[in-house]
N, C-alpha and C positions, 0 to 999 in steps of 0.2 A: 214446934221447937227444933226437930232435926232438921225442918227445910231451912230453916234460918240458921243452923250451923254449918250445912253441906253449901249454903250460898255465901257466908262469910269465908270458907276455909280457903277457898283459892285469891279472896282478896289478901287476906293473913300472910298465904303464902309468898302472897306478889310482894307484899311492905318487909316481911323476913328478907325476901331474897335483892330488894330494889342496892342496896350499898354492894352488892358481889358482882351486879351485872359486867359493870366496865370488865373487869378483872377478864370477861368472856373473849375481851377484844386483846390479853397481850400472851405472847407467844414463852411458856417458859423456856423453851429452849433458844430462843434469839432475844437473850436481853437486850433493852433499848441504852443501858447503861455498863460500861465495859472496864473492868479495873486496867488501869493501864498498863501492869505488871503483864495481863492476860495479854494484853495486844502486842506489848511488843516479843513475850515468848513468839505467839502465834505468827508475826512476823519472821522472827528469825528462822522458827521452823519450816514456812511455806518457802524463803528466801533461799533454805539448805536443800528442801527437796527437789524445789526448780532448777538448782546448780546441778544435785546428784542426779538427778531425775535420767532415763534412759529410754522415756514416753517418744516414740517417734510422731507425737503432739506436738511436741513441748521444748526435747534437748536431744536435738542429732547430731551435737558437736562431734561425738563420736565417732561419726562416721565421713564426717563431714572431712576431719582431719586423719582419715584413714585407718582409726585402730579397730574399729569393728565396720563389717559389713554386712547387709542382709543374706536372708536365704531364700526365702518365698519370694516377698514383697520386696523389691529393690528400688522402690518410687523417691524415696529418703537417700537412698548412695547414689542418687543420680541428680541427686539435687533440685527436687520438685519441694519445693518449700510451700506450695500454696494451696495444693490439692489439699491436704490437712490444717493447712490454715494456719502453719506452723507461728510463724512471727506474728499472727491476733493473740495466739497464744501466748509467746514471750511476753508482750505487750501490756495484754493485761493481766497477766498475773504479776509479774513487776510494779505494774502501777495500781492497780487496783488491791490488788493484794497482799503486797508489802507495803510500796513507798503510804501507803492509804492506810494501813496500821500503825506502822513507826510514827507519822504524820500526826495521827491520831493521839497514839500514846505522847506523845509530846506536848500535846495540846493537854492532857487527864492529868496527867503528873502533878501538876500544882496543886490541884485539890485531892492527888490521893497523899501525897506526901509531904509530912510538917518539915521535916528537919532541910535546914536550907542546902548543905552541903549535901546531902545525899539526890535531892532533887535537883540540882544543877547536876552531878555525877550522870543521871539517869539519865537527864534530858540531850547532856553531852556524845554520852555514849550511844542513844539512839540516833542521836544526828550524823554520830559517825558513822552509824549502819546506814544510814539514808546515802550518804555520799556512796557507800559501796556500792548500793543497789542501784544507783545511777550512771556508772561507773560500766557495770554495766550494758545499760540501756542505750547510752551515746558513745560507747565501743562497738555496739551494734548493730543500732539504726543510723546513725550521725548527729543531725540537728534533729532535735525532738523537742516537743512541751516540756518546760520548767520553772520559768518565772511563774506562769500563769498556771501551770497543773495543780493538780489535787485539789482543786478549789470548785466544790460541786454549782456553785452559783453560777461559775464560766465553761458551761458548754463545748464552746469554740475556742480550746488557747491557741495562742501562738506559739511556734517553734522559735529556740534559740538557738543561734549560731555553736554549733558542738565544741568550736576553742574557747570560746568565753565561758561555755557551761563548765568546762575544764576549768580554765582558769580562775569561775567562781568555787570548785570544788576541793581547787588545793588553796584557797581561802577560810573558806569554812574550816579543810582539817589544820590549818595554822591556828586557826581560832579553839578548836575544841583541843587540840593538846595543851595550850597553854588555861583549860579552861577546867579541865580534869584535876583533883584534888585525892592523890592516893593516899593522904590521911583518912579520909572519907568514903563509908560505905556507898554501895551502887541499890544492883537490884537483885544478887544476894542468888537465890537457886530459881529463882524466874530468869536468868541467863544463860542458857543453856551452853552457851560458848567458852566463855570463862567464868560461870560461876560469881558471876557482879566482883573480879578482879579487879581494879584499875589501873594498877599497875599493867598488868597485861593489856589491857586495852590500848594505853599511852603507848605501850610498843606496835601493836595492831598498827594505829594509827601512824605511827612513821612508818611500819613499813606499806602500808600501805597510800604513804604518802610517795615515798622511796616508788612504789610502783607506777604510780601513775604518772612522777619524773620521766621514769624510763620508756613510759611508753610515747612521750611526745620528744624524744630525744632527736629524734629525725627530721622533726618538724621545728622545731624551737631549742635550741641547744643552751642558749643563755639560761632560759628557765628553767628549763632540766637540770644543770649544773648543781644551778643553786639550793634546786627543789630539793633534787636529791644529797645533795652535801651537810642540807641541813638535817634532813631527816635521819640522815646518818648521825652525824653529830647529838641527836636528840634520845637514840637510841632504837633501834630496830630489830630484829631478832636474832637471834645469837644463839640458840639452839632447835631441835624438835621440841623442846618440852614448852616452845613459845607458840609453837605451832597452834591457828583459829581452827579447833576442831571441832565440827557437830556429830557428837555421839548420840549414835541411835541405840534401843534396843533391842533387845530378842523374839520380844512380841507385840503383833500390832496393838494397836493402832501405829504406834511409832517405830515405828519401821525404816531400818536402809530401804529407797525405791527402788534400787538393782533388784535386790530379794525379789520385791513387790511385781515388778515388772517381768521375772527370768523365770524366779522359782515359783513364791504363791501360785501364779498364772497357769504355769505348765509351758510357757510355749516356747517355740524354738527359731527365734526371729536374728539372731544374729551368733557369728562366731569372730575370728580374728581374721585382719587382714594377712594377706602376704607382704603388704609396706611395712609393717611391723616386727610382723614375727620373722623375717628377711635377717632385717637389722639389727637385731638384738640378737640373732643367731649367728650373725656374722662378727657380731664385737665380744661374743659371750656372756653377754649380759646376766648375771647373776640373780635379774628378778623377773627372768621367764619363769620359772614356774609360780610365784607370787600374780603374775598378770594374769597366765593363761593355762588350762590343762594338756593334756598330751590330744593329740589329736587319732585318728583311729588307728593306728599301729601300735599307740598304747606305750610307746617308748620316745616319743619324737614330737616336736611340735609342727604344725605349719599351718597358712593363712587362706584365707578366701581371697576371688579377686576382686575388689571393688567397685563397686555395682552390676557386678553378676549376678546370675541366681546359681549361688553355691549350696552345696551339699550340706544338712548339718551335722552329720556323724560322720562326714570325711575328716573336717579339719579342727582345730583348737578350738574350744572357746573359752567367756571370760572364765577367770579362775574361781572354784569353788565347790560348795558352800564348808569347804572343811576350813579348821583351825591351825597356822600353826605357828609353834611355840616362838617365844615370840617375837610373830609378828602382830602388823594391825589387824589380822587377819584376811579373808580371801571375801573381794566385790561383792560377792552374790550371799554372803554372810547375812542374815537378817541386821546383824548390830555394826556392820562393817561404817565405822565411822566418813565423815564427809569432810575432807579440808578444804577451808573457805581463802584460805591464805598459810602458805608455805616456808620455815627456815629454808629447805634447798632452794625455793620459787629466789627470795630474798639474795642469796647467795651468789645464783646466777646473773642476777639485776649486779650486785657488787662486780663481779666478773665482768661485766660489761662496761659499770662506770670507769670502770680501769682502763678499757682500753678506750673509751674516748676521752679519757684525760682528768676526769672528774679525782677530786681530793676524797677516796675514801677508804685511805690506807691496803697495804695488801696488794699484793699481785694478784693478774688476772688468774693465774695459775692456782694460785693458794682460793682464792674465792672458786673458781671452777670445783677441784676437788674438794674443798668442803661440802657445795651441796651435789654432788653425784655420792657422797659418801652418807649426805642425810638423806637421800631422796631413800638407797639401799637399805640403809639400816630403818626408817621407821617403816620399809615393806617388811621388812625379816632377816636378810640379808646381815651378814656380819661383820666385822670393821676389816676381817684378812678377806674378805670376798669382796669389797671396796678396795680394798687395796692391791690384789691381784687384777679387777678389773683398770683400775686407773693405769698401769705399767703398759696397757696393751696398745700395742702403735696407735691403732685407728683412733685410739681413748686420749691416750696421755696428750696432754693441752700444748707440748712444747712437737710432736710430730703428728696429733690428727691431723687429715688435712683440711685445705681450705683457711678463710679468713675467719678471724673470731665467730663472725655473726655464723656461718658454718658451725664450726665446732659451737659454740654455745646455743645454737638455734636448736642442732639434732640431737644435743644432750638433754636440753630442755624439752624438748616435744616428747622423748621417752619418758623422762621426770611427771611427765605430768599427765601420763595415764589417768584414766577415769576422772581428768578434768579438762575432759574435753571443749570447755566452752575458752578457758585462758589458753590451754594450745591454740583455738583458733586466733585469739588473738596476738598470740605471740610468733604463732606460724606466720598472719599477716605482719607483721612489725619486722623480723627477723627474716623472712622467706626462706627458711629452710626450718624442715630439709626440700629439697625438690619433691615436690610430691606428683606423679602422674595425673591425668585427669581421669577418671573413672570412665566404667565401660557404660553405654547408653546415654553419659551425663547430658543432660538437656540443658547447661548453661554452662560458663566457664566458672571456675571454683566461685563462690560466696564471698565476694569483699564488705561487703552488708549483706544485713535485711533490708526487704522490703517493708513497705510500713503497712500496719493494721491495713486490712479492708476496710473496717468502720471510717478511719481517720478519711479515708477516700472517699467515702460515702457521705459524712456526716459533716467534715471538719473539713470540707472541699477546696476553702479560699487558703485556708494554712496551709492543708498538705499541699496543695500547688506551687506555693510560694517557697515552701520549704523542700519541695524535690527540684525546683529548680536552681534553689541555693547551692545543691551539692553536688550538682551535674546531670539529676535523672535518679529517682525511683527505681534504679533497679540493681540487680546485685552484683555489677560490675562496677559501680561507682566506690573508689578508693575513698576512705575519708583523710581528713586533714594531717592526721597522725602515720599514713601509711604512705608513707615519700616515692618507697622505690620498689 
C-alpha cells in the first residue's frame, strides 16, 4: 500500500501543479500589460532626465555651448561625439523610450478610460509631448524617421524631409489646442508636469508652438509670422508660475541627474567655463552665485578653458548642493527641478517677434526685460537685482551693443543655464554669442548629430538617401532652420 502512495504522489503533485505551470513563463516585474497612466508618467520622466541629464553618454550640451568643461577626460569638450556613441544614445532613448511610450500610451487610453472628454484630454496632451520630443530629434539630426517610425512591423523606415516634419508638427499642435477641453479632467497626478492641468497645457502648447515659429523664422518668415501671431493670440505664458516644470525629489530613485551624476557619484568631471563665468562677471550678473560656487580663493569666481584638462579645485563649479531661500534651488540639489519650457525662454521669442515685425504687441525692450527679470527671479535673484542688472550699458537693450540677434542671443544663452541642449539650439539659430572653438577640438562646433551607428548599419538604403538629402552625415551640415 505505501509503494502505491509513494508512486501515485508525484503523479498528484504533477495534476496539483499542471494549471500554475504557464504562470513559470511570465516575468512579474515586466508586465506584458501597461496602464497607460504608467507609460505616459514613465515617459515624461525618461524625457526630463535626458533633457537634465549631464551623462557625458547621453547630454554634453553643456559643454558643447561652453558652460562647463572637463578636467580629466576632455574627449566630450573637444567634440568627439562617437567614441561614446553619444548620438546612438540621444537616438534611442528619444525614440525608443519616449516617443515608444507616449506612442504606446495613446494607443491604451481607450480601454483604460471611460469618460470621453477625459480620454480625448489625455490622448491630446500626450500628443503634444510627442511633438516636443520630436522637436527635439529633427533640431538635432535633421531629416529623420517619422511617418514610418514607431511602427515595430517596419524595420527599415524612411526619413522625412525635417521641413515638412515641421510643418506636420505645427499641424498637429493647431489640432490638439483646439482639441483640449479645460472643462475636462486629464490625467490628474500621473502628470508630473502640470498635475493633468489643461488649462496649462493649452498654454504649454502655444508656447511651444510660438517656439517652434521662432525657430524657422530665418528660413520661412511667412509661416513664422503667422505661426507665431497665432499662438500668441491663443495664449502663451505670461508668468514663471506657467513655467513646464519637472520636479524631482530628495530621494532616489527619482532623482535630479545633476545630483546623480556630480554628487551620488563622487566624481569630479567638470567645472565652469571661462566663456561663462567671463561674462557674467563682466555685466555683473546677479545669478553667478545661483550657477556656480567660488572657485579656490574662496571669494571670487572663475572658469576652465574649454577642452583643456583643467584643474578641479582651481576653478568654479556647478553650484551646490545647498539651498537658498528662495530660490529654485542650487543644480546639484537632489530635488533641483528641470524646465522643459520657459516664461523667460517665451519672452525672449516675444523680443524677437518684435523685431522682425511680427504683430505681438510690446516692444522689444519691454519683452527683453521681462524675461532677463524671470530668468533672475525663478534662480533667486530679486526684482531690485533685475533691475539694477537691466540699467547696466552692456545690459540695457536700448545701448548693449550689437544687433538684436546679439543682445538677445547672449542674454538667452546666459537664461538658459543647465539647458544646454535649447542653448545649443538657439546658439545655432541666433549665433551668438561668438563662442571660440575649443582647445584640441577635433571638428568645427556641432551643427548636427551624426546619425545612430545602427541606422548605418541596419537601415543602410535610408540612412544614405537621407544623409545625402541634407548635404553629408556629418556635423557640419546646417540644417534647413539654420540660414546664416
Amino acid at each position: 500500500m505505501k509503494k502505491i502512495i509513494f508512486i501515485l504522489l508525484p503523479l498528484l503533485m504533477m495534476v496539483g501543479c499542471k494549471k500554475d505551470l504557464t504562470s513559470l513563463n511570465v516575468d512579474p516585474k515586466n508586465p506584458q500589460v501597461v496602464p497607460s497612466r504608467s507609460l505616459f508618467t514613465n515617459a515624461q520622466h525618461t524625457l526630463a532626465n535626458t533633457l537634465a541629464s549631464s551623462s557625458v553618454n547621453l547630454n554634453i550640451f553643456r559643454l558643447i555651448v561652453q558652460y562647463w568643461t572637463e578636467t580629466t577626460y576632455v574627449d566630450e569638450s573637444q567634440f568627439d561625439l562617437n567614441t561614446r556613441q553619444i548620438p546612438r544614445g540621444v537616438w534611442n532613448t528619444l525614440y525608443r523610450d519616449v516617443l515608444k511610450d507616449f506612442e504606446e500610451a495613446k494607443r491604451t487610453i481607450p480601454n483604460d478610460v471611460a469618460d470621453a472628454a477625459v480620454q480625448k484630454n489625455q490622448i491630446t496632451i500626450t500628443d503634444i509631448m510627442e511633438v516636443y520630443t520630436w522637436y527635439y530629434l529633427v533640431t538635432t539630426f535633421g531629416n529623420i524617421p517619422y511617418t514610418d517610425a514607431l511602427n515595430i512591423e517596419n524595420p527599415f523606415p524612411k526619413y522625412d524631409d525635417q521641413k515638412a516634419i515641421v510643418d506636420d508638427l505645427l499641424k498637429r499642435l493647431d489640432a490638439d489646442i483646439t482639441a483640449l477641453n479645460i472643462s475636462a479632467e486629464s490625467f490628474g497626478s500621473a502628470d508630473i508636469v502640470y498635475e493633468g492641468d489643461v488649462a496649462a497645457w493649452k498654454k504649454f502648447a502655444n508656447s511651444l508652438k510660438l517656439k517652434i515659429g521662432m525657430t524657422i523664422a530665418d528660413a520661412d518668415a511667412a509661416k513664422a509670422k503667422t505661426t507665431v501671431e497665432s499662438a500668441v493670440a491663443s495664449g502663451v505664458f505670461t508668468s514663471n508660475a506657467d513655467n513646464a516644470q519637472f520636479n524631482y525629489l530628495s530621494g532616489p530613485p527619482n532623482t535630479n541627474p545633476i545630483w546623480v551624476d556630480l554628487v551620488q557619484s563622487g566624481r569630479k568631471d567638470f567645472v565652469a567655463t571661462n566663456t561663462i563665468v567671463n561674462k557674467m562677471k563682466l555685466l555683473g550678473d546677479p545669478r553667478m552665485p545661483y550657477y556656480f560656487t567660488f572657485d579656490a580663493t574662496g571669494s571670487d569666481y572663475s572658469g576652465g578653458v574649454p577642452g583643456a584638462s583643467n584643474n578641479y579645485a582651481t576653478f568654479s563649479k556647478p553650484a551646490g548642493p545647498l539651498l537658498v531661500p528662495g530660490s529654485a534651488g542650487m543644480i546639484t540639489n537632489p530635488d533641483f527641478p528641470h524646465l522643459l519650457l520657459s516664461y523667460d525662454e517665451v519672452e525672449f521669442f516675444l523680443a524677437e517677434a518684435v523685431e522682425r515685425g511680427f504683430s505681438v504687441g510690446g516692444t522689444a525692450k519691454e519683452h527683453y526685460d521681462k524675461a532677463i527679470t524671470a530668468s533672475i527671479r525663478w534662480w533667486g535673484g530679486s526684482a531690485v537685482d533685475a533691475a539694477d542688472y537691466l540699467v547696466g550699458p552692456s545690459v540695457n537693450y536700448l545701448t548693449a551693443p550689437g544687433s538684436y540677434k546679439q543682445k538677445i542671443g547672449e542674454q538667452k544663452w546666459i537664461a538658459l543655464y543647465n539647458r544646454g541642449w535649447d542653448a545649443w539650439i538657439e546658439w545655432r539659430r541666433l549665433d551668438y554669442p561668438v563662442l571660440q572653438k575649443p582647445t584640441g577640438a577635433l571638428t568645427e562646433f556641432p551643427m548636427r548629430f551624426t546619425y545612430n551607428v545602427d541606422e548605418q548599419n541596419l537601415n543602410k538604403k535610408n540612412y544614405d538617401e537621407a544623409a545625402a538629402a541634407i548635404g553629408g552625415d556629418v556635423v557640419t551640415t546646417k540644417l534647413f532652420w539654420d540660414k546664416f
